[in-house]
C-alpha positions as a Python dict, from the first residue, in 0.01 Angstrom:
ca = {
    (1, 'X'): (0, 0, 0),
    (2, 'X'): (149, 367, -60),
    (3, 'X'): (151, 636, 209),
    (4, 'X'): (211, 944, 89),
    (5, 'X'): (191, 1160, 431),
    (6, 'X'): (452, 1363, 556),
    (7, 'X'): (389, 1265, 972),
    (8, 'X'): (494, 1553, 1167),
    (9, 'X'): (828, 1470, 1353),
    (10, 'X'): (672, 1588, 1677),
    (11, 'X'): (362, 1373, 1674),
    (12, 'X'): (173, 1281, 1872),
    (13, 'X'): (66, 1676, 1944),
    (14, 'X'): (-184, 1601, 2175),
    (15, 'X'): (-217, 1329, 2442),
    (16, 'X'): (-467, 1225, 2689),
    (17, 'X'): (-269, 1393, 2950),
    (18, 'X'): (-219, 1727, 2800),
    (19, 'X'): (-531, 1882, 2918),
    (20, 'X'): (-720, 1866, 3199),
    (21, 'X'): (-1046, 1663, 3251),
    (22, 'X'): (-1370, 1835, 3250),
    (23, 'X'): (-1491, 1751, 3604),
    (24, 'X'): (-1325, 1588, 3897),
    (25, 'X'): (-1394, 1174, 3943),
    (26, 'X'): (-1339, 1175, 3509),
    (27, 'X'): (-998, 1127, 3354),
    (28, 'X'): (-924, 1126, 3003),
    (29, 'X'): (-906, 857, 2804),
    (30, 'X'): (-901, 964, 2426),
    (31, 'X'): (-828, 1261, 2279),
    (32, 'X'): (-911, 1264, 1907),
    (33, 'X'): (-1069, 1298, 1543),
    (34, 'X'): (-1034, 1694, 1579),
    (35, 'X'): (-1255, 1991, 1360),
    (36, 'X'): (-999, 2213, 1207),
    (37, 'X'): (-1016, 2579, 1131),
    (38, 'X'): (-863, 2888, 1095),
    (39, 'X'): (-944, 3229, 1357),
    (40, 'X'): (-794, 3513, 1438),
    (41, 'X'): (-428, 3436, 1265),
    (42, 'X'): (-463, 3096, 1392),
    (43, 'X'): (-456, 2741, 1410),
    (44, 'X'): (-791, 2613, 1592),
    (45, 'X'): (-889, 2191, 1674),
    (46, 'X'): (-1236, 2144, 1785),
    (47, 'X'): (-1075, 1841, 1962),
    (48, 'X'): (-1307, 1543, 2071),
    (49, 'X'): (-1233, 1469, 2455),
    (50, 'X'): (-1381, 1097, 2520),
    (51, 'X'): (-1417, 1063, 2912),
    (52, 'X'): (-1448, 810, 3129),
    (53, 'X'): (-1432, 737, 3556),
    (54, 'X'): (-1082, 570, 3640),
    (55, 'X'): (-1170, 199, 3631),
    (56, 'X'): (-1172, -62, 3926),
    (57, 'X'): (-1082, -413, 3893),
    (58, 'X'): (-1336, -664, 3808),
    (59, 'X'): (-1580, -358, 3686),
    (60, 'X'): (-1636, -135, 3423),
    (61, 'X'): (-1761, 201, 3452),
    (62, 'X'): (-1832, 428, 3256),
    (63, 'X'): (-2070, 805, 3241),
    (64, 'X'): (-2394, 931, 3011),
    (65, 'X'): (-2573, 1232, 3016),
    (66, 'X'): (-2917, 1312, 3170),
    (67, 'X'): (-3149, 1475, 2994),
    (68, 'X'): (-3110, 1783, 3244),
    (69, 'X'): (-2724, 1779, 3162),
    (70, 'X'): (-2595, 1611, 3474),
    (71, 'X'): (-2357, 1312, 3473),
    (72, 'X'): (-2467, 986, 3601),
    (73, 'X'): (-2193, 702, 3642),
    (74, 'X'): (-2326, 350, 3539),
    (75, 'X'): (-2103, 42, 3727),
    (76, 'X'): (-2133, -344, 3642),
    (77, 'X'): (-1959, -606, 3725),
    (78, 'X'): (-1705, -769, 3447),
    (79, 'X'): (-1839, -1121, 3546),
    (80, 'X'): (-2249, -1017, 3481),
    (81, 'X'): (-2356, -1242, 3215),
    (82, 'X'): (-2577, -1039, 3103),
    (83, 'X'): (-2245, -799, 3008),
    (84, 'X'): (-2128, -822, 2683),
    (85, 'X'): (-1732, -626, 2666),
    (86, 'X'): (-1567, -750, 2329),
    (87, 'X'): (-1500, -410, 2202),
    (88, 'X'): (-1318, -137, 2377),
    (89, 'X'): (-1511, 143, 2228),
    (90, 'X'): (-1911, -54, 2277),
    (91, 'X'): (-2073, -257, 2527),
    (92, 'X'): (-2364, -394, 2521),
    (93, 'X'): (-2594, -478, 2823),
    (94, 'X'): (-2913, -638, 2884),
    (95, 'X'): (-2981, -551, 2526),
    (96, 'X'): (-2887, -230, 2513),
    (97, 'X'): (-2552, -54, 2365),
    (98, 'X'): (-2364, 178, 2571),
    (99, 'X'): (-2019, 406, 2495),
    (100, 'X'): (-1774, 310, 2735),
    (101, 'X'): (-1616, 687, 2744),
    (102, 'X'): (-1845, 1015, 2691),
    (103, 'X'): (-1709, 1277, 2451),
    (104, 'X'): (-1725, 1661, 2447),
    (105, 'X'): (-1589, 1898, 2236),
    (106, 'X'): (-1264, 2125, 2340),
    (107, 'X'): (-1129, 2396, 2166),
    (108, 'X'): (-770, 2425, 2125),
    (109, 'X'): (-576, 2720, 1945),
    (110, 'X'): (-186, 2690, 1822),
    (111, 'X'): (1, 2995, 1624),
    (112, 'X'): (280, 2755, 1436),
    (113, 'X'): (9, 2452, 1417),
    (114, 'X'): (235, 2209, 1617),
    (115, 'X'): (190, 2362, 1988),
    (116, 'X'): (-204, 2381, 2053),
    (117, 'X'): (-306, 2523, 2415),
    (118, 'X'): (-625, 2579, 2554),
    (119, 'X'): (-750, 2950, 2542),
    (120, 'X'): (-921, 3138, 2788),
    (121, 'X'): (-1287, 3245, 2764),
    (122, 'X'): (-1370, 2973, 2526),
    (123, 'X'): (-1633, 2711, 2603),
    (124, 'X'): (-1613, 2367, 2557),
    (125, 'X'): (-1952, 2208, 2340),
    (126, 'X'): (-2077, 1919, 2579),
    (127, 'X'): (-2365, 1677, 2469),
    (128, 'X'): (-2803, 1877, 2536),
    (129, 'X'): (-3088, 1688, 2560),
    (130, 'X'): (-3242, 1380, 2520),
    (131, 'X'): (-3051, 1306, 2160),
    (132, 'X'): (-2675, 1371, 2256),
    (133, 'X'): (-2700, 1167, 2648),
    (134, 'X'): (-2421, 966, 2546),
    (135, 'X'): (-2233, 1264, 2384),
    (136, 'X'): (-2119, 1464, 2106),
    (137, 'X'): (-1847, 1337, 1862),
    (138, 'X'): (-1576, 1407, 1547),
    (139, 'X'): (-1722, 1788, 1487),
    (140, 'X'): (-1647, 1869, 1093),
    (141, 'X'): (-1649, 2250, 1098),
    (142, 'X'): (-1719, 2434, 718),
    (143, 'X'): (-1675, 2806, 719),
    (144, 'X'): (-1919, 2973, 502),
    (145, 'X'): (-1936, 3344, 423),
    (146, 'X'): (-1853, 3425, 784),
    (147, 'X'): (-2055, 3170, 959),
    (148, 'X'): (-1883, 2888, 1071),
    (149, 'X'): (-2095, 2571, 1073),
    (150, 'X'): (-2035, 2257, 1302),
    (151, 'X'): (-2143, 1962, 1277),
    (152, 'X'): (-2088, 1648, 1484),
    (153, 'X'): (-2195, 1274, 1582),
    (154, 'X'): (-2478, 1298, 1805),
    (155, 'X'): (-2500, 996, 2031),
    (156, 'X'): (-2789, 869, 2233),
    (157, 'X'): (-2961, 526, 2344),
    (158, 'X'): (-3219, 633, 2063),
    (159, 'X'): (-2917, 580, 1814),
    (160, 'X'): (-2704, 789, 1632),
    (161, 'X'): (-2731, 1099, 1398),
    (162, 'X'): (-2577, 1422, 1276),
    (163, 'X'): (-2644, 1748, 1539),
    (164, 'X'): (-2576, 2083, 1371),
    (165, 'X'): (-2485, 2421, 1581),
    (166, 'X'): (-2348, 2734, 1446),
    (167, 'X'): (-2111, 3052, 1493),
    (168, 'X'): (-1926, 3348, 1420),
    (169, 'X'): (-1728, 3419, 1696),
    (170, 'X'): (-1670, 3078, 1881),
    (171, 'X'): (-1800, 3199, 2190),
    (172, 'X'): (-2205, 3202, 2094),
    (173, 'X'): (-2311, 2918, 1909),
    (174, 'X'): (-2697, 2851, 1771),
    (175, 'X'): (-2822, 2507, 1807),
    (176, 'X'): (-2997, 2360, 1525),
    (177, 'X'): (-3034, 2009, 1636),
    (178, 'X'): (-3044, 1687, 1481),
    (179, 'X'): (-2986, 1763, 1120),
    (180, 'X'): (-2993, 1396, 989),
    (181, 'X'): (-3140, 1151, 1185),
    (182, 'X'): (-3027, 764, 1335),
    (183, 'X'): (-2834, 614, 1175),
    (184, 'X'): (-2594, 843, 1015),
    (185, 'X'): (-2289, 1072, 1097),
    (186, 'X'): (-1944, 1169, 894),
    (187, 'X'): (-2140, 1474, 782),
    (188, 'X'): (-1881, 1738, 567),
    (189, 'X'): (-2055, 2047, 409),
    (190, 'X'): (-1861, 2205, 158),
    (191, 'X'): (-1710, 2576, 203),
    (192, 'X'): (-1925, 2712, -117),
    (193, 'X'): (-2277, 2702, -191),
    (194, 'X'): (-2297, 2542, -575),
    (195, 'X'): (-2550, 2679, -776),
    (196, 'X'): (-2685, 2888, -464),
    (197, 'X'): (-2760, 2560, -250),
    (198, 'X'): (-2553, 2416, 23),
    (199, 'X'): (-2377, 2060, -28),
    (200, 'X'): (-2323, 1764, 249),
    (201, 'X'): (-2175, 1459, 205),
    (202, 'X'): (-2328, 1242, 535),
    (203, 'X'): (-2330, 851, 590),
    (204, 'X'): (-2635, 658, 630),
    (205, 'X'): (-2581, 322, 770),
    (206, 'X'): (-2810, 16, 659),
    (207, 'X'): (-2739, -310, 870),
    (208, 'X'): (-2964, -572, 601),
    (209, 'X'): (-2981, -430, 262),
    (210, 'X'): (-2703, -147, 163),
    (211, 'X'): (-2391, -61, 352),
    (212, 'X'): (-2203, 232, 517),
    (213, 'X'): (-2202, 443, 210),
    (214, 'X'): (-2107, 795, 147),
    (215, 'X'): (-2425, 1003, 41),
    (216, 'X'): (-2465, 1365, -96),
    (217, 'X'): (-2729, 1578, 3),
    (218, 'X'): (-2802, 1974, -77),
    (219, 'X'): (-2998, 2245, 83),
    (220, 'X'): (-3132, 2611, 38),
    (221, 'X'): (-3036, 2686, 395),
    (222, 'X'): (-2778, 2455, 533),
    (223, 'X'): (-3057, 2326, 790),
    (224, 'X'): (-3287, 2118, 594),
    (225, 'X'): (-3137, 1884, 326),
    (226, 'X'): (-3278, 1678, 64),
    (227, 'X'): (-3230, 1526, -259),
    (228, 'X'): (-2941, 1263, -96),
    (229, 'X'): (-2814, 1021, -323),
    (230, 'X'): (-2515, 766, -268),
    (231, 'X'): (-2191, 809, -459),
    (232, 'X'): (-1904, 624, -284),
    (233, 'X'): (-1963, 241, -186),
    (234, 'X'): (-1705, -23, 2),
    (235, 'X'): (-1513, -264, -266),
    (236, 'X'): (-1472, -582, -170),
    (237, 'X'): (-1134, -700, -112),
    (238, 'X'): (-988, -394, -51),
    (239, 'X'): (-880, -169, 213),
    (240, 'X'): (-1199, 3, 207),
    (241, 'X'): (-1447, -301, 217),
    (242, 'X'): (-1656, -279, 587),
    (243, 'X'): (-1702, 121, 561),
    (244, 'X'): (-1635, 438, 392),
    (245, 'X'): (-1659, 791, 548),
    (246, 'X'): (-1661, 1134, 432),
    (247, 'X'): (-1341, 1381, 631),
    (248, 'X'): (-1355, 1718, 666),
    (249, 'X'): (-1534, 1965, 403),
    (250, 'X'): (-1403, 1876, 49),
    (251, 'X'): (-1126, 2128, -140),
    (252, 'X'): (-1194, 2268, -457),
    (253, 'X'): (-951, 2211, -715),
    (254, 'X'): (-897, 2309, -1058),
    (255, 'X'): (-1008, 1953, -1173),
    (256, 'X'): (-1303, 1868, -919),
    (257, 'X'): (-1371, 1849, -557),
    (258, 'X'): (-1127, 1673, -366),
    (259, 'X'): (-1233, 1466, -90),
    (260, 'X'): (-1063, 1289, 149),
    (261, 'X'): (-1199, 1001, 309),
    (262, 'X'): (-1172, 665, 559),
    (263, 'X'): (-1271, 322, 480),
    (264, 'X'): (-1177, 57, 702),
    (265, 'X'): (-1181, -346, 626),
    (266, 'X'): (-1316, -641, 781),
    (267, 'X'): (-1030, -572, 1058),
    (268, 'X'): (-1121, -293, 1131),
    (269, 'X'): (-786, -136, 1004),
    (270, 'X'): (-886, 245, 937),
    (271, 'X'): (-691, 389, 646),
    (272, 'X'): (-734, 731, 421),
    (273, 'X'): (-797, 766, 37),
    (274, 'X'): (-932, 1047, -192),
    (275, 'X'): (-1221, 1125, -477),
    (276, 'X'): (-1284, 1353, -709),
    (277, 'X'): (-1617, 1510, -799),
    (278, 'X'): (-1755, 1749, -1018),
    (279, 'X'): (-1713, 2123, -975),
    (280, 'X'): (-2055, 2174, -1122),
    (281, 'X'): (-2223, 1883, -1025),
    (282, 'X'): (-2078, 1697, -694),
    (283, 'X'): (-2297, 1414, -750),
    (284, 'X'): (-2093, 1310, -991),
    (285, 'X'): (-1779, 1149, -892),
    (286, 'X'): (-1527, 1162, -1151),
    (287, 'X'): (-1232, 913, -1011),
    (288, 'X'): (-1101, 792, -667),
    (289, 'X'): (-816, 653, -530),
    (290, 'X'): (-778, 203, -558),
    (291, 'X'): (-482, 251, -275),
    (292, 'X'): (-526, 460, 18),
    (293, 'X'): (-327, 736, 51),
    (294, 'X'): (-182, 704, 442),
    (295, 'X'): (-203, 374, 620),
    (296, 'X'): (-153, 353, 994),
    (297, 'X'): (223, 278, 1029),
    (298, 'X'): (411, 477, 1359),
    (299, 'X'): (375, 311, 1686),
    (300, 'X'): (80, 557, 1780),
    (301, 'X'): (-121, 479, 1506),
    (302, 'X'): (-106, 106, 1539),
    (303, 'X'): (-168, 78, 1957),
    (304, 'X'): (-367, 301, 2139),
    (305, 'X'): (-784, 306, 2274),
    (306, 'X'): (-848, 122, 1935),
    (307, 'X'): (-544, 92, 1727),
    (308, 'X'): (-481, 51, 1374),
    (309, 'X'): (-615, 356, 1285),
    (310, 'X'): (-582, 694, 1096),
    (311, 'X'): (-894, 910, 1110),
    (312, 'X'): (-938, 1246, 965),
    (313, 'X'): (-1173, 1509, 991),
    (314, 'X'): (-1003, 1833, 974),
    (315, 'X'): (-731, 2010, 759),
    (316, 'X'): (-621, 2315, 606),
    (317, 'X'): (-501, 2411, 237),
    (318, 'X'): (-216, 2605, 296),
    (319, 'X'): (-154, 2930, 115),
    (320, 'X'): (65, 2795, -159),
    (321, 'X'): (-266, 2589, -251),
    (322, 'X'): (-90, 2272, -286),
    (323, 'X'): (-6, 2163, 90),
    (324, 'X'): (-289, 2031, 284),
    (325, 'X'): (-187, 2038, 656),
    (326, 'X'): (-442, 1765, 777),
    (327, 'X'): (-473, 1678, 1172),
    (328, 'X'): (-650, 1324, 1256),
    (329, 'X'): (-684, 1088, 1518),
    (330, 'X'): (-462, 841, 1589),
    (331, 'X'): (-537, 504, 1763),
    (332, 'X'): (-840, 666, 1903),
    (333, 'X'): (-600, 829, 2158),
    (334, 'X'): (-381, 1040, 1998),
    (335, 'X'): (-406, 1391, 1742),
    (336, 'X'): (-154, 1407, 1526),
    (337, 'X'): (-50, 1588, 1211),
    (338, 'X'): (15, 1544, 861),
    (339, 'X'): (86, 1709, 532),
    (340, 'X'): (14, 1606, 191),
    (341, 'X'): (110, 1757, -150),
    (342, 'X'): (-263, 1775, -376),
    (343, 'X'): (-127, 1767, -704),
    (344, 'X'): (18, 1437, -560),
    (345, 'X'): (-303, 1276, -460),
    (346, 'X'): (-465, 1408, -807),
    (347, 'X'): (-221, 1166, -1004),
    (348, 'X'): (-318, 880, -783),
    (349, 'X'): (-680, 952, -858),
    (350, 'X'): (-827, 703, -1149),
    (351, 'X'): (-1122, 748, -1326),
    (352, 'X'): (-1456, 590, -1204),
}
């Protein structure tokens, strides 16, 4: 497989233990899968913080939301056979699926784009309401004509689905609320409006009859989309055969919009590759990558919460226009950065 990403020599640039947790009795256990965008002359992560009590032998324990915004700490014990614990990420008991860590959203600022702090007088985006008790995850952020436009995983026993909340100055945001409902998430609106509507890819998952396929969807207000159509599916045998996943909000090129993407295999091995679609029509996707472009190789992409994996959701196209500076999650523990050259990932692109 070819990896064409230039790892920063200083990754990992965050770690759980770089920032504080949000309450006393939590601890950090993942930091990861940041938002990326540019404010004020700099450098800003909307960094997912996944959060869990410190755990006790022979139980696992882990927090949700109430409705009312409290935190309520759920304990069982390892040997309950009524506990199923395969996965570190999911359990599942008496029926019913649980996340063993709670995420919020913290924002992080850096003016070189290696050394990211936490500023004050900024607040962090937790999970409201009866949709987001288990939390709000991997925020895309798209910044159109001044407004900048979040939106995240929202994460509840009634399943999973894309929230939407908005902003100009990072301090008041407008919530918008479920955008797309259960069971769906990887949700990238593009930075233009095409033919005066707003585009979204988003990922609709089917268990029985379809797949975890990347859809397109547009929208006369960036609230209420329609006319959603599939346009990238998993290929067997390859490194993107279980799922495929929108990133952050695709670039505009000379040639098409550029997206970059995750698929992950029956292994669950996450790696990145890239399509192309039409400038006038996004619908239409014009070629794609048959090898990924990065594969998880260092030591912190391989072991970690959930290793194996690279994960992206937020970059930046540098001012030369060809050097994408993308940051992604490593492991499900670690953020990390990257760059890539575009012209490069063009002439790996083949046509569909």
């Amino acid at each position: 497989m070819k990896d064409i990403a230039k790892r920063f020599a200083d990754n990992p640039l965050l770690s759980p233990a770089d920032i504080p947790a949000s309450r006393e009795g939590l601890e950090i256990t993942c930091l990861l899968n940041p938002g990326v965008f540019q404010y004020e002359n700099k450098t800003w992560l909307a960094v997912r913080v996944a959060e869990r009590p410190k755990q006790k032998d022979n139980i696992i324990s882990f927090p949700i939301l109430t409705e009312t915004g409290s935190i309520q700490i759920i304990e069982i014990a390892k040997n309950d056979p009524e506990l199923i614990a395969t996965d570190a990420r999911v359990i599942n008991y008496k029926g019913v699926d649980y996340l063993t860590t709670l995420s919020h959203l913290r924002l992080l600022c850096s003016e070189d784009g290696h050394n990211f702090y936490e500023p004050e007088n900024y607040p962090s985006l937790v999970g409201e309401g009866m949709l987001e008790t288990f939390g709000i995850e991997d925020c895309r952020v798209a910044e159109i004509e001044g407004t900048y436009y979040l939106t995240f995983t929202s994460v509840s026993d009634n399943g999973v689905g894309v929230g939407l909340r908005t902003t100009t100055d990072w301090k008041n945001f407008t919530k918008h609320g479920m955008i797309l409902p259960a069971h769906n998430k990887d949700c990238a609106i593009f930075e233009e409006k095409i033919n005066g509507l707003f585009y979204a890819l988003h990922r609709p998952s089917s268990v029985d009859i379809g797949g975890n396929y990347i859809w397109i969807a547009s929208s006369p207000d960036g609230i209420h989309w329609g006319n959603h159509q599939c346009i990238i599916k998993t290929r067997k045998g390859l490194w993107d055969s279980k799922r495929v996943g929108a990133g952050a909000a695709p670039i505009k090129t000379e040639k098409g919009w550029l997206e970059i993407y995750h698929g992950a295999n029956e292994n669950h091995q996450y790696c990145l590759g890239a399509f192309l679609m039409d400038l006038k029509d996004p619908s239409k996707v014009i070629a794609r990558t048959i090898e990924p472009i990065m594969v998880p190789a260092t030591e912190y992409e391989l072991s970690g919460f959930f290793g194996n994996v690279v994960f992206t959701n937020g970059h930046i196209v540098e001012p030369d226009g060809d050097t994408l500076t993308m940051y992604y999650g490593a492991s499900d523990e670690f953020v990390c950065g990257a760059q890539f050259s575009i012209k490069e990932i063009l002439l790996l692109l083949k046509n569909s």
